[in-house]
C-alpha positions in Angstrom: 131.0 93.9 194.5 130.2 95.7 197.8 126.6 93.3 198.1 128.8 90.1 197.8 131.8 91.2 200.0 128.9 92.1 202.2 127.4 88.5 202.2 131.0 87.2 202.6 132.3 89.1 205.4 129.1 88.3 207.7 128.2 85.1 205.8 126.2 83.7 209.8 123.7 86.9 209.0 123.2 86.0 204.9 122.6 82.0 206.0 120.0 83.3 208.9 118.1 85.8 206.0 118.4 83.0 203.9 117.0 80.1 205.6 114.1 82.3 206.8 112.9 83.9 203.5 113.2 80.0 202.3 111.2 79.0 205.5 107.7 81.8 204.7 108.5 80.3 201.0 108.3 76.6 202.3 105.2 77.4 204.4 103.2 79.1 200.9 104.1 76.0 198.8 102.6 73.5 201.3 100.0 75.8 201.6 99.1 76.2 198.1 99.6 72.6 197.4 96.2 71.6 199.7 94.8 72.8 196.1 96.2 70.3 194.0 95.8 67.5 196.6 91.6 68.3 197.0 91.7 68.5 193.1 92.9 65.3 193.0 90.9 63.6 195.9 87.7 65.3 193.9 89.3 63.1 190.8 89.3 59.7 192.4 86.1 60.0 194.3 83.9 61.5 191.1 86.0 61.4 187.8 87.4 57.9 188.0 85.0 55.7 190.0 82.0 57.0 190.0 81.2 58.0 186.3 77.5 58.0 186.7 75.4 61.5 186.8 72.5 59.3 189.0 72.1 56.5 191.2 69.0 55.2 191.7 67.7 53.3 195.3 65.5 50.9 195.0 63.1 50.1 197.9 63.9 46.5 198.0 65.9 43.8 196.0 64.9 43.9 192.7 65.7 41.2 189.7 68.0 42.0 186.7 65.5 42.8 184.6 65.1 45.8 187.1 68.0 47.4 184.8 66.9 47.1 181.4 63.5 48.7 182.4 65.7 51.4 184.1 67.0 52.5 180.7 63.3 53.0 179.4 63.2 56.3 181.8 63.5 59.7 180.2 67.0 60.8 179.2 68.7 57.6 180.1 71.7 56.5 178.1 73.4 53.6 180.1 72.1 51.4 183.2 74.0 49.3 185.2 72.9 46.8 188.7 74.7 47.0 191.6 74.0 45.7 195.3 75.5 46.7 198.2 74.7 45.8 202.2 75.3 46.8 205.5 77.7 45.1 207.1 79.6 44.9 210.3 83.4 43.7 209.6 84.9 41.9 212.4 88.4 40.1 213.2 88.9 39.4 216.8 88.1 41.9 218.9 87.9 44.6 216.5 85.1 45.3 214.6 83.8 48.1 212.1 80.6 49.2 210.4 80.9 49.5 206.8 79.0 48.3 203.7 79.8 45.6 201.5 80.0 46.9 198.1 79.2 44.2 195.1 81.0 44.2 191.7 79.3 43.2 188.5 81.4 42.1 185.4 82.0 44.7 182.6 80.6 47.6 185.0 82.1 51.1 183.6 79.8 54.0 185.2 81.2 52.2 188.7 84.2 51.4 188.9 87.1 50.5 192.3 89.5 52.4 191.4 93.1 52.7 193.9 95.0 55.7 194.4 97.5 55.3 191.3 94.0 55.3 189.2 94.2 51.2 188.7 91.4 49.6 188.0 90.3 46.7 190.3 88.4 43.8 189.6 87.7 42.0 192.5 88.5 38.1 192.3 86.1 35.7 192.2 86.3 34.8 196.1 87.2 36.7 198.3 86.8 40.2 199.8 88.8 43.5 199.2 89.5 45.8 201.6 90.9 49.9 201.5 94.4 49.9 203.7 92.5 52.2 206.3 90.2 49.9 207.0 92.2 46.7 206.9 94.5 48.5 209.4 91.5 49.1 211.9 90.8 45.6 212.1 94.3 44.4 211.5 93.8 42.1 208.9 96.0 41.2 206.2 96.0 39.4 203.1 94.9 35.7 203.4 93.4 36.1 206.7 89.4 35.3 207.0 86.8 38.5 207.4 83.7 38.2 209.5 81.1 40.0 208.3 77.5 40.2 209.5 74.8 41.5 207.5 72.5 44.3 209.1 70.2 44.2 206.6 67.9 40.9 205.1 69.0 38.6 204.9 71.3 38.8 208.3 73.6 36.2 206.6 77.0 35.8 208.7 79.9 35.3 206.2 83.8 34.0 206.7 85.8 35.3 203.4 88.9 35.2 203.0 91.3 39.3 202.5 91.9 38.9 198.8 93.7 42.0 198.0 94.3 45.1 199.8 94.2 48.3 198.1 95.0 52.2 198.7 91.9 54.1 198.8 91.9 57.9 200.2 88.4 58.2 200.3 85.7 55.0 201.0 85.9 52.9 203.4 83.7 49.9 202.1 84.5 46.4 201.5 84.4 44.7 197.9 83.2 42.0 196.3 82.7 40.0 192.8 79.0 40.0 192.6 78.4 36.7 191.8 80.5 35.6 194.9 78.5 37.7 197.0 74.6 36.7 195.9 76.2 33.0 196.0 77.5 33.2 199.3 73.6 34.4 200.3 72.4 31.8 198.3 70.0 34.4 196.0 69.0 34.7 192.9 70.8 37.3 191.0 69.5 40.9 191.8 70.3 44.1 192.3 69.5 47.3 195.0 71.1 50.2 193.0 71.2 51.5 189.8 73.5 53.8 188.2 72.2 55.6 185.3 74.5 57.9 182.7 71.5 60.7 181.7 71.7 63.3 178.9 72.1 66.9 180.9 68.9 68.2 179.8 66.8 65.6 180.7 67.0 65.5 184.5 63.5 67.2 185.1 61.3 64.5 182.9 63.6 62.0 184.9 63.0 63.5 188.5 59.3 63.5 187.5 59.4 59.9 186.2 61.2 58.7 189.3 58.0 60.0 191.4 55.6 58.0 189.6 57.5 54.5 190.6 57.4 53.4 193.4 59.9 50.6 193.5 63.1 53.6 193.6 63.4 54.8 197.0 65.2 57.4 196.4 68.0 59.4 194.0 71.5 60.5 194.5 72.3 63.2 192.1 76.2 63.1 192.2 76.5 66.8 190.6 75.0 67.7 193.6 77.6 65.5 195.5 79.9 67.0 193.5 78.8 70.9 194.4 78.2 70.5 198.2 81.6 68.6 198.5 83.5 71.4 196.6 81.3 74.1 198.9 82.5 72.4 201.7 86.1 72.1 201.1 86.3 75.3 199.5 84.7 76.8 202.6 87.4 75.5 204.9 90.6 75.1 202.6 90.4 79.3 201.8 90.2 79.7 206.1 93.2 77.1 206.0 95.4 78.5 203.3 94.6 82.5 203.9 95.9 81.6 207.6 99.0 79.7 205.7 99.6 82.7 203.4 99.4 85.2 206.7 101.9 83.3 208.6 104.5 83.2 205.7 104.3 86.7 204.7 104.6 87.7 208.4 107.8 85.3 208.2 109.1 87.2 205.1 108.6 90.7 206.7 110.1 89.6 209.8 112.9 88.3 208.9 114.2 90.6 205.9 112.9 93.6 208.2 115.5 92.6 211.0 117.9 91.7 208.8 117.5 95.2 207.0 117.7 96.9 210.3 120.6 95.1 211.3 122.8 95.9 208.4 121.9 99.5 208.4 122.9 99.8 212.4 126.1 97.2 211.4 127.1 99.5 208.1 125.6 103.0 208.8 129.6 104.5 208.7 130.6 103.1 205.5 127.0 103.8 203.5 127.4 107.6 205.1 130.9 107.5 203.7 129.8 106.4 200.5 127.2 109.5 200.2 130.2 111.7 201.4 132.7 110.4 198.2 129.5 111.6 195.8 127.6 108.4 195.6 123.6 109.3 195.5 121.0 108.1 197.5 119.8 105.5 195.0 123.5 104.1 194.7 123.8 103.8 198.4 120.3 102.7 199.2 121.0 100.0 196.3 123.6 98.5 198.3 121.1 97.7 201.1 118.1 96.7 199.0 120.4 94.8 196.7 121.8 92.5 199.0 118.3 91.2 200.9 117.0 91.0 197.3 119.2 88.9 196.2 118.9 86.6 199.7 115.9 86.7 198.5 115.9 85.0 194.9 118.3 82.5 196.1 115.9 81.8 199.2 112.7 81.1 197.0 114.2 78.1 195.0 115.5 76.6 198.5 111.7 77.6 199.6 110.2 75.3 196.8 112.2 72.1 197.8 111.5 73.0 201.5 107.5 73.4 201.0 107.9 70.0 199.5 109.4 68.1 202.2 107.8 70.1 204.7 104.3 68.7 203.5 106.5 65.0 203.3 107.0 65.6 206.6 103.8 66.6 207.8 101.8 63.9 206.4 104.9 61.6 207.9 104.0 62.8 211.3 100.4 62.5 211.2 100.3 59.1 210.3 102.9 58.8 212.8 100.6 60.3 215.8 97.4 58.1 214.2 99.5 55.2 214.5 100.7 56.1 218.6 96.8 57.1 219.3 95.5 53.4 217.6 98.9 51.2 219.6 97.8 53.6 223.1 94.2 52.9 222.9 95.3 49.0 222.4 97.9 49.3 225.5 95.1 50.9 227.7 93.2 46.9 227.5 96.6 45.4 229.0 97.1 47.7 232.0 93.0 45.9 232.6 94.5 42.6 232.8 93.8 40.2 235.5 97.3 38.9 235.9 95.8 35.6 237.8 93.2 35.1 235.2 96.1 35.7 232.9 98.2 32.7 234.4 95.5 30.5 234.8 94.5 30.5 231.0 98.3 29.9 229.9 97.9 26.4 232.2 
């Protein structure tokens, strides 16, 4: 009875505690949920796309029948052709450097995959593009797509946006392969080769791989898969050991100050208390009790404020990226010729 009368009597002080206990909560959820978030990245970049253990590059374009002699290597246990090219993706005045990335029907070691973990086929005309990327060259749906080739054979092609699709991680453009080799008028062929290969097999592969010449080289994506959770391990431990610092130096802060408040506030009535025979746990209960229970009320609050807090967060960033891109855009007008201007309206 004494910790609530306390709370109601100086309810300012309990709301202050309250909101900063939930606050060093808030701070450790949003901290603790960069886990969960690279967890899932990791999932749509390697589980869910990109099902293949090795993808072979091959020095040059290579016919169809490139994959079936693909799945006579060591250890193999699926092949499938893919072709992909350097491109640069223009619209306007804006222009990016990307590759264009070529779909072939019934392809499950290689998949495009969105965010909600749909699968996309790309249509039969047409290009798709990853918001991010669409947004940098401020295209839309429906509009036409330059895109020159930087590798053989140089061909300049005018597609139309097909589809646009959240992606968090690639920035590539897509394309039904048949569309693609058509719109290069070439024979059907193929410049990668994604292989599904029993675990213990890699060495007689490896060693295979070296005797032909045609495969320029090997991506081995558990090795993708390790140096990309080094890496972000590396830096999301710095991150969330600085998060974790700040909210427990919140916490003490603010329950400290509180604490030393109510004992300079109370210090008459919990030495009158020892004076009518209470005992030093009994009276030191009444001080502990009440930030304690601030306390378990505050870390629910500090659950729903993490969440909104990393809401808002990610709100703001796009927020600034969004100012930065429209600033860098306003910086061309203030090089306007104003005459020049006028005399291309006539």
């Amino acid at each position: 009875m004494m910790i609530f009368r306390s709370i109601i009597l100086w309810p300012g002080r309990a709301f202050i505690t309250l909101f900063g206990v939930s606050a060093s909560v808030g701070v450790l959820v949003m901290s603790y949920f960069m886990f969960d978030a690279v967890e899932r990245l990791a999932d749509s970049v390697f589980q869910q796309p990109n099902r293949q253990h090795v993808t072979l590059l091959l020095a040059q374009g290579q016919s169809e029948r490139a994959v079936q002699d693909a799945l006579a290597l060591p250890g193999v246990l699926a092949a499938e052709g893919a072709y992909a090219i350097p491109v640069r993706a223009l619209k306007g005045h804006r222009n990016r450097l990307t590759a264009l990335q070529s779909h072939f029907p019934g392809a499950e070691l290689a998949r495009l995959v969105d965010d909600a973990g749909r699968i996309v086929t790309p249509p039969v005309e047409g290009v798709i593009l990853p918001e991010m990327l669409a947004r940098a060259l401020g295209v839309d749906v429906g509009q036409i797509l330059r895109l020159e080739m930087l590798a053989a054979p140089r061909t300049v092609l005018n597609l139309p946006v097909a589809g646009i699709i959240a992606q968090g991680m690639g920035q590539e453009a897509h394309i039904f392969a048949k569309a693609l080799l058509a719109a290069m008028d070439s024979v059907p062929q193929v410049n990668m080769i994604h292989l599904a290969v029993q675990s213990d097999r890699m060495g007689d592969l490896n060693a295979a791989i070296k005797e032909t010449p045609a495969i320029a080289g090997l991506m081995d994506w558990a090795d993708v898969r390790n140096q990309f959770d080094v890496t972000l391990r590396e830096n999301l431990l710095t991150m969330v050991s600085i998060y974790t610092l700040i909210g427990v130096l919140i916490a003490i802060g603010v329950v400290y100050n509180a604490a030393r408040i109510q004992l300079s506030e109370r210090s008459y009535e919990l030495a009158s208390l020892r004076i009518l025979g209470f005992s030093r746990g009994e009276v030191g209960y009444v001080l502990v009790g009440e930030m304690m229970l601030l306390t378990a009320l505050a870390i629910p609050l500090g659950w729903v404020m993490g969440y909104w807090l990393a809401l808002g967060l990610v709100a703001l960033a796009v927020f600034l990226a969004s100012l930065a891109s429209v600033l860098m855009v306003r910086r061309r007008l203030d090089r306007v010729d104003l005459a020049t201007a006028l005399k291309a309206r006539d």
